[in-house]
N, C-alpha and C positions, 0 to 999 in steps of 0.2 A: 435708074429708079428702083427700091428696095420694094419688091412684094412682098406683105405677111400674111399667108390665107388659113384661118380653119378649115383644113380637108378630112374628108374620107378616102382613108386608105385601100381601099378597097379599087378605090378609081386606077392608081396607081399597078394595082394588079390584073386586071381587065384582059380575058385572054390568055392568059399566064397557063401552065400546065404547073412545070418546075421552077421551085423557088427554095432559093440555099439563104442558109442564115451565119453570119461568122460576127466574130468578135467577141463583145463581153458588155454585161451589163443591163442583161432583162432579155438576153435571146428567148429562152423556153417560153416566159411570159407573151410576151410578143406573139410568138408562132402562135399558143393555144388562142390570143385575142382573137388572131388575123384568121384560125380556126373555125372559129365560131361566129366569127362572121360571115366567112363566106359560107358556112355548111345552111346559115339561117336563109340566102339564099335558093336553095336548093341544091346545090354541087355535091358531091359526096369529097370528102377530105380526108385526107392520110399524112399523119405526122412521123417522119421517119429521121432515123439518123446514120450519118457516114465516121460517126466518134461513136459517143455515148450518150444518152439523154434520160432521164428520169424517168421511170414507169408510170405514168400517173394513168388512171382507169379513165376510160375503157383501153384497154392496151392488148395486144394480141404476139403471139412468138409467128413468126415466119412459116415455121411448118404445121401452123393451124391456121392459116390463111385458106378460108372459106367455109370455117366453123364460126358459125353465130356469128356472124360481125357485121352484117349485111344491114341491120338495123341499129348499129353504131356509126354518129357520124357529129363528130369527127371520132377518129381511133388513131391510137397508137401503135407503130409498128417496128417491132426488132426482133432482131434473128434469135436470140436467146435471153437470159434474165440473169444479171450478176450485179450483187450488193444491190440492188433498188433499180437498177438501170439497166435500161435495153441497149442490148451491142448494137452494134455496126448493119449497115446492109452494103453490099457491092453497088457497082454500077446497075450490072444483069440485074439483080434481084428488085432493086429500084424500078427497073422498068417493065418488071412482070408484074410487083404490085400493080404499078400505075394504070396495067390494062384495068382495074377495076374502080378506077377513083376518076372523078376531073379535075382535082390539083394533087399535087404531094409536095406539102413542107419539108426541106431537109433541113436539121441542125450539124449545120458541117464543121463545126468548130467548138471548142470547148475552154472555160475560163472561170475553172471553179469556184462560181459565183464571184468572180472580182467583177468591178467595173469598168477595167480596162485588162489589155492584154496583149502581150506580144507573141510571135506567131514560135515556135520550133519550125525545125527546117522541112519537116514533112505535115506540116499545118500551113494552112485549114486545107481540109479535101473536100474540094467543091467537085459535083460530076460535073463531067464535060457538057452534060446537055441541060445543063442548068439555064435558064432564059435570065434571070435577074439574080441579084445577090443583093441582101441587105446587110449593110453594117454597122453593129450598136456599137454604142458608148454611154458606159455612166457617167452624167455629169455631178455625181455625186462625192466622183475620182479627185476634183477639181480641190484644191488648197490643203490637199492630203500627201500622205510620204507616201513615195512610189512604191517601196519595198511592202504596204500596206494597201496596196490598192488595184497593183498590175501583177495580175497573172504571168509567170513567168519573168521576175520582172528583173530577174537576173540577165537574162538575154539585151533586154532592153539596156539596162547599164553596159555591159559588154559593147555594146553596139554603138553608143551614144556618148560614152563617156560622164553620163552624169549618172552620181551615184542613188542606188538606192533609198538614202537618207532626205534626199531632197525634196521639198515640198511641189505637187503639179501645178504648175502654172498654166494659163491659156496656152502660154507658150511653148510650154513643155508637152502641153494637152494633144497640140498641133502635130510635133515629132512625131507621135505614133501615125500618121497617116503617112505613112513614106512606102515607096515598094517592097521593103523587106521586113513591114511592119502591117498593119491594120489595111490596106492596100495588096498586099500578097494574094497571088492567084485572082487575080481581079481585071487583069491586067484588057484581056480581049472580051470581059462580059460588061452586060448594060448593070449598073449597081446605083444603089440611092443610099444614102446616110441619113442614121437615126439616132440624134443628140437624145438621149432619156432621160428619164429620172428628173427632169423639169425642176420637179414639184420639191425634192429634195436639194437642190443645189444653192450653195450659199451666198451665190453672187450673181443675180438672174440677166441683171444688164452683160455680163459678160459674153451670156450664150451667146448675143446675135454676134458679135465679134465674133467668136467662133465660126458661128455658121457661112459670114459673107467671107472668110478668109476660107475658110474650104470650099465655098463655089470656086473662089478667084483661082486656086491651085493643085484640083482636083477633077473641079467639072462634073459633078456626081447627073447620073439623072433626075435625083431631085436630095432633097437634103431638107429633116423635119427635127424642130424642136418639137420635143414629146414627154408625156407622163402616160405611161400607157396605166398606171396604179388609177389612175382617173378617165383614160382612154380617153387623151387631146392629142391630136397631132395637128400641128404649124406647118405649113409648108412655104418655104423661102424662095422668091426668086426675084431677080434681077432682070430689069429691060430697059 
């Protein structure tokens, strides 16, 4: 029997310290929601990256860490500032912030704002003491040409054999979940899938096919149809 529940996401993270984000198609959004949620709680929150991620205020450079920020919450955190966006942090440096925070968001991945995205062979850099990973997808990707919709989607053809020209199918949708795709470095953490963009997608009966085919061949810890533009999350399950 198919469960469809309205949840809060929040449940989902209960206890969490470290939480990585990969894929493509409303990460950054996502992190600042799931932000500002928990900071409303009272938690202090720290949004950092292992790529790149967009400077948006309050944002602070690494070696101003412990200038004025104490009464910012959530904050941004990166080691330097180039074109708009804060670098990289290491492992080390990730876990010397985190002496001062109760969660840290990482955005471990990068997909210049496509909706989809296949991995290069040194992506995504998730740290090893990451407790959960979440993995977007735009459903917005859906009945569009790949070469216009996947990040890197040149790899992806190379890999797959289907060409850049071709339109996404559910089916084709599916392929990116494979181990050398959307799945990569995921292998030994607990991870949950997040179908996005809901609200945008042109074929809505299609999602749950989506989503019961990735319970069956995946096995996420949980797996949400969502519009975060509206802040709904579905969560899917089977008993």
């Amino acid at each position: 029997m198919w469960i469809y529940r309205r949840v809060d996401l929040i449940d989902d993270i209960e206890g969490l310290k470290f939480i990585s984000f990969i894929g493509a198609g409303g990460k950054t959004s996502f992190i600042k929601f799931l932000a500002s949620h928990i900071a409303s709680t009272g938690k202090r929150v720290a949004i950092t990256t292992t790529t790149k991620i967009y400077a948006e205020k309050p944002f602070i450079l690494l070696e101003q860490k412990g200038i004025g920020f104490k009464d910012k919450n959530p904050i941004f955190i990166g080691k330097s500032l180039e074109e708009g966006k804060l670098t990289a942090l290491n492992e080390d440096e990730i876990k010397e912030i985190a002496k001062e925070f109760d969660v840290v968001l990482i955005e471990a991945d990068g997909a210049k704002r496509k909706p989809l995205k296949y991995p290069e062979v040194y992506e995504p850099v998730i740290p090893n003491f990451t407790e959960k990973v979440f993995i977007l997808t735009g459903l917005d990707a859906l009945y569009k040409k790949i070469k216009d919709s996947v990040f890197r989607w040149q790899i992806f053809s190379q890999k797959t054999g289907i060409s850049g020209d071709e339109f996404i199918s559910p089916e084709i949708f599916l392929r990116f979940f494979s181990s050398d795709g959307l799945l990569k470095g995921v292998e030994n953490k607990i991870f949950s899938v997040i179908l996005n963009k809901y609200d945008l997608c042109i074929e809505k009966n299609i999602v749950f096919h989506i989503a019961k085919n990735l319970i069956r061949r995946i096995k996420p810890d949980g797996i949400y149809i969502a519009s975060i533009n509206y802040k709904i999350f579905y969560r899917i399950d089977v008993f």
